[in-house]
Backbone as JSON, one array per atom type, in Angstrom:
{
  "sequence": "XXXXXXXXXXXXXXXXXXXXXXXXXXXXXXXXXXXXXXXXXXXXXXXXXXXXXXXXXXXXXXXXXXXXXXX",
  "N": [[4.07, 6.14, -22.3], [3.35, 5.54, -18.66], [3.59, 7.82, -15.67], [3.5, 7.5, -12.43], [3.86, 10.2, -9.32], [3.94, 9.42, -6.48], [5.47, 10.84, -3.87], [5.33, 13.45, -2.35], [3.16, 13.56, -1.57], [0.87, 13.79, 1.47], [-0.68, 11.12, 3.45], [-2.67, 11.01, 5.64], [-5.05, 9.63, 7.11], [-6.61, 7.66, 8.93], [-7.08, 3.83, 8.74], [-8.16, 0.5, 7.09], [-7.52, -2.96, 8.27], [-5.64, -2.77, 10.27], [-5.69, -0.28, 11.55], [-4.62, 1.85, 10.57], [-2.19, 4.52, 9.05], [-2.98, 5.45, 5.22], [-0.68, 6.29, 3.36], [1.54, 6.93, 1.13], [2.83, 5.07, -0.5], [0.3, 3.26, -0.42], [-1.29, 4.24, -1.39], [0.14, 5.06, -4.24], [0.29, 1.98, -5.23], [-2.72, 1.57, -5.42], [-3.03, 3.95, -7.21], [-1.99, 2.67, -9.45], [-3.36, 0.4, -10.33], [-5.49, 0.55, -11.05], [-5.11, 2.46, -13.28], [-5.4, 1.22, -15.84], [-8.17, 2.29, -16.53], [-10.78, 4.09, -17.69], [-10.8, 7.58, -16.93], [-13.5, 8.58, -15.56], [-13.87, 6.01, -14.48], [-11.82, 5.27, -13.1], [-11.96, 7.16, -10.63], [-14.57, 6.71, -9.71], [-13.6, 4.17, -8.78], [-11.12, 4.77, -7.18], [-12.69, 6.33, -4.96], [-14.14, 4.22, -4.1], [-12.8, 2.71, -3.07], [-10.71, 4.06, -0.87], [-13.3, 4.23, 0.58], [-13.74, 1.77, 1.42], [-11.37, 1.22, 2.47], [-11.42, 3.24, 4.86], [-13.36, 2.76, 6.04], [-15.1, 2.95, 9.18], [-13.79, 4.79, 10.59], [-13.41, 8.18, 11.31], [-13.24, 11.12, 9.06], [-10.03, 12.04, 8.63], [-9.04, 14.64, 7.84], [-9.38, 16.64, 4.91], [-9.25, 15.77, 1.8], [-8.05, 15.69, -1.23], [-7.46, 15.04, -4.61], [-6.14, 15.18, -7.75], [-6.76, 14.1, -11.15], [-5.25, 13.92, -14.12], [-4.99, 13.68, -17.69], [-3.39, 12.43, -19.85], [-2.27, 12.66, -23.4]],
  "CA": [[4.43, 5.56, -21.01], [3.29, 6.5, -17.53], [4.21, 7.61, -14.73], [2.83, 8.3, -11.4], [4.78, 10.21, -8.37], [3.33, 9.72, -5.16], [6.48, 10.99, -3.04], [4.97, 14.7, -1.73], [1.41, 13.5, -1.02], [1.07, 13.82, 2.99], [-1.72, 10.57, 3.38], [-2.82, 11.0, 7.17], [-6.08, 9.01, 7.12], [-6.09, 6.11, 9.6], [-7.74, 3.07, 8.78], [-7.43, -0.63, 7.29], [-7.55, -3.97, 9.4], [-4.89, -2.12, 11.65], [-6.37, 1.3, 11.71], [-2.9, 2.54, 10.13], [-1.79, 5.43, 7.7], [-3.18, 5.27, 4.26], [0.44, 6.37, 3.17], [1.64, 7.64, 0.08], [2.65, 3.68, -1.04], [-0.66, 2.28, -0.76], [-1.87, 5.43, -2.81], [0.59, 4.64, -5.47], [-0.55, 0.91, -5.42], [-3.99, 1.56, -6.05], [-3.15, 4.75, -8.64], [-1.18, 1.95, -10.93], [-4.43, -0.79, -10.36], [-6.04, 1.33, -12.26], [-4.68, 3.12, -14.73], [-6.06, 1.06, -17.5], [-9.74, 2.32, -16.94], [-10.86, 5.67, -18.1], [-10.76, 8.27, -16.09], [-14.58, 8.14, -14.94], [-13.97, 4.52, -13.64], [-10.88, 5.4, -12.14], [-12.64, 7.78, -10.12], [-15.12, 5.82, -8.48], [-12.62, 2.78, -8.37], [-10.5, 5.58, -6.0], [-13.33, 6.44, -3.64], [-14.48, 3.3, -3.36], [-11.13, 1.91, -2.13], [-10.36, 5.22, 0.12], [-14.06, 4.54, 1.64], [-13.42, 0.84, 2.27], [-10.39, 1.29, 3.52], [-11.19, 4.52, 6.1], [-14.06, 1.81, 7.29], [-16.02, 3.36, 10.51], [-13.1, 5.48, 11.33], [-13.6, 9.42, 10.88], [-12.2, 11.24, 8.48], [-9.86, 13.49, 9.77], [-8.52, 15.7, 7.1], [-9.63, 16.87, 3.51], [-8.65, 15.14, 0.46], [-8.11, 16.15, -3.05], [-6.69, 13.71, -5.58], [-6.41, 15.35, -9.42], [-5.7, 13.65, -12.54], [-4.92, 14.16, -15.48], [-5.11, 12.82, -18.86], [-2.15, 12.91, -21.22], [-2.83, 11.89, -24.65]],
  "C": [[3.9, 6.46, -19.9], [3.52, 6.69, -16.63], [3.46, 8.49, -13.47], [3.89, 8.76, -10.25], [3.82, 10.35, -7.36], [3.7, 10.31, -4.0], [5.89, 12.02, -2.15], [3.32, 14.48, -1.64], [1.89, 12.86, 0.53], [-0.51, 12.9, 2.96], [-1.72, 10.39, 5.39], [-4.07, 10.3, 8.14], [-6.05, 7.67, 7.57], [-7.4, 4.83, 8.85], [-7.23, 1.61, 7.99], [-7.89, -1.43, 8.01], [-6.77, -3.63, 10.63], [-4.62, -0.67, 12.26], [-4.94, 2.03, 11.55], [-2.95, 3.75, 9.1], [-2.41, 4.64, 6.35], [-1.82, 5.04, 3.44], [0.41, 6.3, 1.8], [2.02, 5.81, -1.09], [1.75, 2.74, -1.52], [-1.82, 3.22, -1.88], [-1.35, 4.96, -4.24], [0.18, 3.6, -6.21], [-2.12, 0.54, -6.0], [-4.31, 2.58, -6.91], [-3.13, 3.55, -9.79], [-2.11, 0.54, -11.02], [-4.93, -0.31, -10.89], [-6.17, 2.22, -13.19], [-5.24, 2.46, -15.82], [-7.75, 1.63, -17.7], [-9.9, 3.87, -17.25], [-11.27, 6.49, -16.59], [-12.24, 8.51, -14.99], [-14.47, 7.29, -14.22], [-12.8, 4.73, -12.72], [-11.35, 5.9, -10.83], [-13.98, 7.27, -8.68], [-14.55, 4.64, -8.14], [-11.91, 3.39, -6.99], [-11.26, 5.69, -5.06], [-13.8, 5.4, -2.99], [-13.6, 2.57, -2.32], [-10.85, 2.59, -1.38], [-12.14, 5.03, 1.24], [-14.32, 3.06, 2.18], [-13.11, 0.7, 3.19], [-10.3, 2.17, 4.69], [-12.47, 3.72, 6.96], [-15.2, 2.76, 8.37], [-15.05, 4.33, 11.24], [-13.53, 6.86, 10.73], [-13.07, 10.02, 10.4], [-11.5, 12.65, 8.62], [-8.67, 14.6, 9.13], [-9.3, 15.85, 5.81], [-8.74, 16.07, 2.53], [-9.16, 16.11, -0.91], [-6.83, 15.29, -3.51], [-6.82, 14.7, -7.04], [-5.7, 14.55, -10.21], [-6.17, 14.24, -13.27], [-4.59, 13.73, -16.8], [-4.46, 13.38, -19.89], [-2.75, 12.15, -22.05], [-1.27, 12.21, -25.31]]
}
């Protein structure tokens, strides 16, 4: 079984259709969309969706995301 916590991730990255917070919810949402793919695909599944969604806006902090692969 798995489980993701998203609670203590600070997401401060505006963007979206209403140039809003990324927020630690819509993180979670798109961790648990893809969890079934291996960790490679996950990977570019994540940036692609984080560089959709930040759009034409600038990005105005650092990111780091790690996973990790329980077996």
């Amino acid at each position: 079984m798995s489980s993701i916590q998203a609670k203590a991730i600070r997401i401060d990255q505006f963007g979206g259709p209403d140039g809003k917070k990324f927020k630690s919810k819509k993180l979670k949402e798109t961790l648990l969309g893809f969890q079934h793919l291996n960790m490679k695909d996950q990977a570019i599944m994540i940036n692609k969706e984080f560089d959709n969604w930040k759009g034409m806006n600038e990005q105005i902090d650092d990111l780091c995301l790690v996973g990790i692969k329980v077996n």
